[in-house]
C-alpha positions as CSV (number, residue, x, y, z in Angstrom):
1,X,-7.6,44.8,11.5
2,X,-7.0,42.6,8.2
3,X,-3.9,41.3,10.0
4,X,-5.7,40.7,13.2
5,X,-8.3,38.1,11.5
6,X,-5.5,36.5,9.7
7,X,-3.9,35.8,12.8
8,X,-6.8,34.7,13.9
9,X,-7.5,32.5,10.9
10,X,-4.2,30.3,10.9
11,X,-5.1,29.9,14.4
12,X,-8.3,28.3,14.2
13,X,-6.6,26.3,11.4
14,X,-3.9,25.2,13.5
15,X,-6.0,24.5,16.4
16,X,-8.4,22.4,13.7
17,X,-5.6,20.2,12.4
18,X,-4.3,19.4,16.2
19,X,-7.6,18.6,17.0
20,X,-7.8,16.0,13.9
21,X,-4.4,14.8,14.7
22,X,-5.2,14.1,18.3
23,X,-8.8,12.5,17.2
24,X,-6.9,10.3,14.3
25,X,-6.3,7.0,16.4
26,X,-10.0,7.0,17.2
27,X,-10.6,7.1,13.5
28,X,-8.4,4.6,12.5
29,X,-6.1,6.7,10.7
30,X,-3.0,7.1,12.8
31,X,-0.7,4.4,10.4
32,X,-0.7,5.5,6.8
33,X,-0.3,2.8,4.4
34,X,0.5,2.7,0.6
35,X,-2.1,0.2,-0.7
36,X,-1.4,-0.8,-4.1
37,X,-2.0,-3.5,-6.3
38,X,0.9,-5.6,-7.9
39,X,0.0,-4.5,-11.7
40,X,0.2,-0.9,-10.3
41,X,3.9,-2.2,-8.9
42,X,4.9,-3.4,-11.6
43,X,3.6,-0.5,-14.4
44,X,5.8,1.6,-12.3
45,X,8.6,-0.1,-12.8
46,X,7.6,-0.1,-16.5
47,X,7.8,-4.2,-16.3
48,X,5.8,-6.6,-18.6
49,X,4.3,-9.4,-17.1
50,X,7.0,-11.3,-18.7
51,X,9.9,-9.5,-17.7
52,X,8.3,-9.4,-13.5
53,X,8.1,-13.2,-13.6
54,X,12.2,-13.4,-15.4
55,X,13.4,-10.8,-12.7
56,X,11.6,-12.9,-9.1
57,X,11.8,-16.3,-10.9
58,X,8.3,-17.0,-11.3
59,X,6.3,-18.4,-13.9
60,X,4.2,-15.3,-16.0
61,X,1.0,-16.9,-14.9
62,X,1.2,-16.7,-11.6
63,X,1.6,-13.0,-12.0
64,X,-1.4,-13.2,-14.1
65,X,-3.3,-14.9,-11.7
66,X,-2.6,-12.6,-9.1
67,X,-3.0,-9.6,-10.7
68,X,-6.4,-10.9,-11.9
69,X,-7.0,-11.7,-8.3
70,X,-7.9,-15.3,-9.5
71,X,-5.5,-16.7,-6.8
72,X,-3.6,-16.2,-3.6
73,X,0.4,-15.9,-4.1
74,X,2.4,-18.4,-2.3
75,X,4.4,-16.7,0.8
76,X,7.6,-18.1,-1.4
77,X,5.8,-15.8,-4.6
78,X,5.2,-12.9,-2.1
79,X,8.5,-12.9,-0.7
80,X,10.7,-12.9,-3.5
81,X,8.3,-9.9,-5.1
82,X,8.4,-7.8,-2.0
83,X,12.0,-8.3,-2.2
84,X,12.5,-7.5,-5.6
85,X,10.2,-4.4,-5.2
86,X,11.9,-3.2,-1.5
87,X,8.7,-3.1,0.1
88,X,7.0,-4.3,3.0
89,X,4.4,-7.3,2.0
90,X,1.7,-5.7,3.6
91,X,1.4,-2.6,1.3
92,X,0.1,-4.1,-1.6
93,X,-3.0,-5.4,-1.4
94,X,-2.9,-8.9,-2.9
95,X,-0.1,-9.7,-0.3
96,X,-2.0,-8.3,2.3
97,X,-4.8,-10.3,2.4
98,X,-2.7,-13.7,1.1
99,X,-1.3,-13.1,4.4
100,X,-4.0,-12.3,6.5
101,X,-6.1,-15.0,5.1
102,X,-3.3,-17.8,6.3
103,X,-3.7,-16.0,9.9
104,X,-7.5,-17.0,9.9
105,X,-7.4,-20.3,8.3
């Protein structure tokens, strides 16, 4: 009997998560990005501000600035980061909406 309801446990689990699954382009969450923020990036790496800016050739400010979300990076700025990093532009946030931004303008 104990088995039985189990069974029939895991079941309506597994019919659950297909369900959720099936229903997960209708709520938007069928692509599952890594959002991140460059000063997240780059405390992973264990980087200092300094060190980030020596390593893409950049000036220390304008990581600054875009980590304090006081500017927009430069495509130039964003592609020599996302390079350095190996990741796509569009997973950290800052990039993100640099880019979309130059889409609407």
């Amino acid at each position: 009997m104990i088995v039985d309801s189990a069974v029939v446990c895991v079941k309506i689990m597994l019919n659950a998560l297909v369900s959720a699954f099936m229903n997960s382009e209708y709520y938007g969450i069928r692509e599952v990005r890594v959002d991140m923020r460059l000063k997240e990036l780059r405390a992973r790496q264990l980087l200092t501000v300094r060190e980030l800016a020596e390593q893409a050739s950049i000036s220390p400010s304008t990581i600054s600035v875009i980590e304090k979300g006081h500017g927009r990076p430069a495509l130039s700025t964003i592609r020599k980061l996302s390079k350095l990093f190996n990741i796509d532009p569009m997973d950290v946030d800052e990039f993100r909406e640099a880019i979309e931004a130059r889409g609407r303008a």
